[in-house]
DRENPATOR-36046 format. One line per 10 residues: number of its first residue (from 0); their letters; for each residue x, y, z of N, C-alpha, C, O, CB. Coordinates in steps of 0.2 Angstrom, whole numbers. Each point is the difference from the previous one (the first is absolute). Glycine has a CB too. Layout:
// DRENPATOR-36046
NUM) a) X Y Z X Y Z X Y Z X Y Z X Y Z; ...
END
This chain:
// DRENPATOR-36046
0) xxxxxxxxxx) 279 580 604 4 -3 -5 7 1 1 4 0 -5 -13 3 -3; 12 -2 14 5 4 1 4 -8 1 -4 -5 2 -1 18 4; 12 -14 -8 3 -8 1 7 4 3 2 5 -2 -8 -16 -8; 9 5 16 5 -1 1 6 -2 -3 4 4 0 -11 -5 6; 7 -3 -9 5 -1 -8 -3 1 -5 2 -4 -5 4 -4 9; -10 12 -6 -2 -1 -6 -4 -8 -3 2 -1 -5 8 11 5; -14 -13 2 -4 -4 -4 -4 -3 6 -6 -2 -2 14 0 -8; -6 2 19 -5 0 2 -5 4 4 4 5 4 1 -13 -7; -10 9 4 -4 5 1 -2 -1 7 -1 -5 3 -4 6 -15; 7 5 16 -1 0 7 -7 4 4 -4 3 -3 19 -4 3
10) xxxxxxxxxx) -15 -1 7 -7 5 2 -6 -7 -1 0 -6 -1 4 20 -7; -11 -8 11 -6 -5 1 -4 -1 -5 -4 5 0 4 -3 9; 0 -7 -14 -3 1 -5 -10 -2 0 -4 2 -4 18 -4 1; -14 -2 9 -6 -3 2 -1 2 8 5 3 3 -4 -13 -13; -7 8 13 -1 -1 8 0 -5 1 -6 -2 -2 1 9 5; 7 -13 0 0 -5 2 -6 0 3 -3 4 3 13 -5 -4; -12 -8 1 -7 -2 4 4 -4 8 3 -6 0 -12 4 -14; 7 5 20 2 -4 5 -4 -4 2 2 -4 4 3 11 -2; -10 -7 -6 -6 -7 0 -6 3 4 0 5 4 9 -16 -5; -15 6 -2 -6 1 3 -2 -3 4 2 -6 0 -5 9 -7
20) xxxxxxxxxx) 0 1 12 -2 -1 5 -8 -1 1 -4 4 -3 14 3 6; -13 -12 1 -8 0 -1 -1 -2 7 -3 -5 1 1 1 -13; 5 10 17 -3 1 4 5 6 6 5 4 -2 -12 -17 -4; 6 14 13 5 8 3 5 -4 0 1 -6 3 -8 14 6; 12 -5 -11 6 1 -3 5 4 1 0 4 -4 -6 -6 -2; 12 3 12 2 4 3 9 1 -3 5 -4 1 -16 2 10; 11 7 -15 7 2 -3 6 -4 4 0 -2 5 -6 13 -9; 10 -9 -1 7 -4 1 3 3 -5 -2 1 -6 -1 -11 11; 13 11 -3 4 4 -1 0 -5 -9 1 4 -5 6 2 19; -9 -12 -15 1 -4 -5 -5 4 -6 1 -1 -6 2 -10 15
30) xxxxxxxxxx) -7 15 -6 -6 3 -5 3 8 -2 -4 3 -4 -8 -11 10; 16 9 -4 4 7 -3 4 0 -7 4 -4 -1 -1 6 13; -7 2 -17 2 1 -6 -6 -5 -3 2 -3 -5 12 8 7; -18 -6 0 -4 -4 -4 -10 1 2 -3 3 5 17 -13 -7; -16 6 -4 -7 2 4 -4 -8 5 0 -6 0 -2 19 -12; -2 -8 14 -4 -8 4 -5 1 -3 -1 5 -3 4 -7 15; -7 -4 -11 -6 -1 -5 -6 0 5 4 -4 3 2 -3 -13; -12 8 13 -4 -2 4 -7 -3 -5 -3 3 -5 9 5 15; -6 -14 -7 -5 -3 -6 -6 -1 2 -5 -1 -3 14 -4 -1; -9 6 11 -7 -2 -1 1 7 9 5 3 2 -9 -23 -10
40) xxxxxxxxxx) -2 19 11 -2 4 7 7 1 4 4 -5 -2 -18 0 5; 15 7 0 4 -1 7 3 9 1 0 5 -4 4 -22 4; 0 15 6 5 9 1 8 -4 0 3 -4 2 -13 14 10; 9 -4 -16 11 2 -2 1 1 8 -5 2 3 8 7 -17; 5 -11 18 0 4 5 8 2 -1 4 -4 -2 -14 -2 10; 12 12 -6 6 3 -2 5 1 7 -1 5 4 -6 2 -16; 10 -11 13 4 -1 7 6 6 0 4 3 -4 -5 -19 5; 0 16 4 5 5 4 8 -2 -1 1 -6 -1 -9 8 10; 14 2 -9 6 -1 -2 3 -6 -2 5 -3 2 -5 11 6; -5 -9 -14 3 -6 -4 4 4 -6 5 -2 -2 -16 -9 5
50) xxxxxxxxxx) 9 15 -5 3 3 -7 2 7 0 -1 5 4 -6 -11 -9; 11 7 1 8 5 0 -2 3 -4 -4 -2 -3 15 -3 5; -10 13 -3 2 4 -4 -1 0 -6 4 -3 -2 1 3 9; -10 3 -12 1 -2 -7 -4 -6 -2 0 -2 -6 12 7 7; -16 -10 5 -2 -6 -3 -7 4 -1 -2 5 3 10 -18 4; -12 8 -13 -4 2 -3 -3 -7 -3 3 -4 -3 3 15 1; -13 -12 4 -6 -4 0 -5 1 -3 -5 4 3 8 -5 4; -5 -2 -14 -8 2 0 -4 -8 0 1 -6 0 1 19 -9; -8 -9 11 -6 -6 0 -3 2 -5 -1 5 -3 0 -7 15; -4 -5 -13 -4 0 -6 -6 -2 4 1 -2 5 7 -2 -15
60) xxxxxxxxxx) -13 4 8 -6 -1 4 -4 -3 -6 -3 4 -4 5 7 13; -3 -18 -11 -3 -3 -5 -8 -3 2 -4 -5 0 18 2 -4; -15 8 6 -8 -2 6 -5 6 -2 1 6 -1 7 -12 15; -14 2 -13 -7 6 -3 1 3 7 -3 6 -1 -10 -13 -8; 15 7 13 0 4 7 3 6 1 0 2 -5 0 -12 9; 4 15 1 1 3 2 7 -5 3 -4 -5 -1 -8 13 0; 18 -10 5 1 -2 4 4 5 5 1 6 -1 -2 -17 -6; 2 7 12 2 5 5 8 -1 1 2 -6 1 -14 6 4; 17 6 -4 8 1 2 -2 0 7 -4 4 2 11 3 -11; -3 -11 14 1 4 7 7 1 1 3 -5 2 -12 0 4
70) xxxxxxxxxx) 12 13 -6 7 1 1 -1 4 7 5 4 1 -1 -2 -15; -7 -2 20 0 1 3 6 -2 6 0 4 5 -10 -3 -12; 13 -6 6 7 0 3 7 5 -2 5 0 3 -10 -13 -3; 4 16 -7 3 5 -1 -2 6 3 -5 3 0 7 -9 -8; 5 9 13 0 5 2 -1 6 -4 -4 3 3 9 -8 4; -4 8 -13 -4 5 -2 0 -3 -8 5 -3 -3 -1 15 12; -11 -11 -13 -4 -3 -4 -4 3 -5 -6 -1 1 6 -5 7; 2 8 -13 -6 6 -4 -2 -3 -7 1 -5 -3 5 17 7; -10 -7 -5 -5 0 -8 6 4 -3 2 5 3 -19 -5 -1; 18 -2 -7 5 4 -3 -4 8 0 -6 1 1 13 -12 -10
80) xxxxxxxxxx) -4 15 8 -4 10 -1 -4 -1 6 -5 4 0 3 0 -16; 2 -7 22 -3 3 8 8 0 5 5 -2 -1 -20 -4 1; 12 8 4 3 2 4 -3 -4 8 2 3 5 1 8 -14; -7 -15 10 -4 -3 5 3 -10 0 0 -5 -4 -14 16 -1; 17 -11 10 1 -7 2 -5 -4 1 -3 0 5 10 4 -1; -7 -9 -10 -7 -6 -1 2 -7 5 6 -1 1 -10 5 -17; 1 -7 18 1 -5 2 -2 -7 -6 2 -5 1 -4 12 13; -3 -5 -19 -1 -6 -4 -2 5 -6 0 6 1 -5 -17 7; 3 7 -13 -2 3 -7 -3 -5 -2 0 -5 3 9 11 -6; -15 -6 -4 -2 -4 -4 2 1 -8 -2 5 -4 -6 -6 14
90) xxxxxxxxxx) 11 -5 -12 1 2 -9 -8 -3 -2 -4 -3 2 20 -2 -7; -16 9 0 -6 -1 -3 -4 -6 -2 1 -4 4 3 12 -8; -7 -9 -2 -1 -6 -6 5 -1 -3 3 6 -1 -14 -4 -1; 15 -7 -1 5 0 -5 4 5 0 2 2 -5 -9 -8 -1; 9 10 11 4 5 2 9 -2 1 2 -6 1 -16 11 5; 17 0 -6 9 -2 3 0 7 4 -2 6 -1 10 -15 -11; -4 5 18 4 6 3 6 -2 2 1 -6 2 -11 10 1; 15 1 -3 8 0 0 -1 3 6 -4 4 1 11 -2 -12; -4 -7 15 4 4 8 7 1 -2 2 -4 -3 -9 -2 12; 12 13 -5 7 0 -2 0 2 7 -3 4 3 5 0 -15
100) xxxxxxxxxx) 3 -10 15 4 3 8 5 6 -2 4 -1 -4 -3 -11 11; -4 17 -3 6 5 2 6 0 5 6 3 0 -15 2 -2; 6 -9 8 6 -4 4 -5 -5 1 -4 -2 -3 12 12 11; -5 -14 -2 -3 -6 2 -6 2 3 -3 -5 2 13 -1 0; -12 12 0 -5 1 4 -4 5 -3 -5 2 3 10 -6 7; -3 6 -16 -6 5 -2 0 -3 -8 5 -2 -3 -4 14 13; -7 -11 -14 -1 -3 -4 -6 6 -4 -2 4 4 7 -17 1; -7 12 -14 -5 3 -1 -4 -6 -5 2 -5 0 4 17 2; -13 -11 -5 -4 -6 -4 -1 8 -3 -1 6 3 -5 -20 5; 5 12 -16 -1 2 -5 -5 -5 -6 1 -6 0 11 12 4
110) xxxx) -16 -4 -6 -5 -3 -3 -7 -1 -2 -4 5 -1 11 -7 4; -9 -2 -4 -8 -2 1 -4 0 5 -4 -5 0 6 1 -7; -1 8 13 -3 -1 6 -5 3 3 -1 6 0 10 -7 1; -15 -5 3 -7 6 2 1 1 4 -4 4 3 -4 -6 -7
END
């Protein structure tokens, strides 16, 4: 609720939709600060030294499935609270998960992940 002149209201009020995807689907700096939709099977793929500092991604996983992340082009890669470099992840059923880059080459996934 905080405003810059007084009347209007600054900050993220929503997540934006970077649109659905119905099928593998490989990020882009275009999908930072918003979420991706996966609508039907396929794998997220999270590319190497496309994104800075601070950028922040979540996925939606709109599928009875499990689907599958391959961040394995990222040099170091975690479940948020480990300590173990993953090369892929799966979000759940109707699950979200936030990825946050730390630098361009290391990153964490926070969420609904099996």
């Amino acid at each position: 609720n905080l405003t810059v002149d007084g009347t209007n209201k600054v900050g993220y009020r929503n997540i934006p939709l970077s649109g659905i995807k119905t099928a593998s689907y490989t990020l882009v700096v275009g999908d930072v600060g918003k979420f991706v939709e996966l609508g039907t099977s396929g794998t997220v793929v999270i590319p190497a030294s496309v994104f800075a500092t601070g950028d922040a991604i979540s996925i939606f996983n709109n599928t009875s499935a499990s689907i599958s992340c391959d961040c394995s082009a990222i040099t170091d890669f975690y479940k948020g609270g480990t300590d173990t470099d993953i090369a892929s992840f799966s979000v759940t059923t109707r699950g979200v998960a936030t990825i946050l880059f730390i630098t361009a080459t290391r990153a964490v996934v926070t969420g609904n992940l099996a």
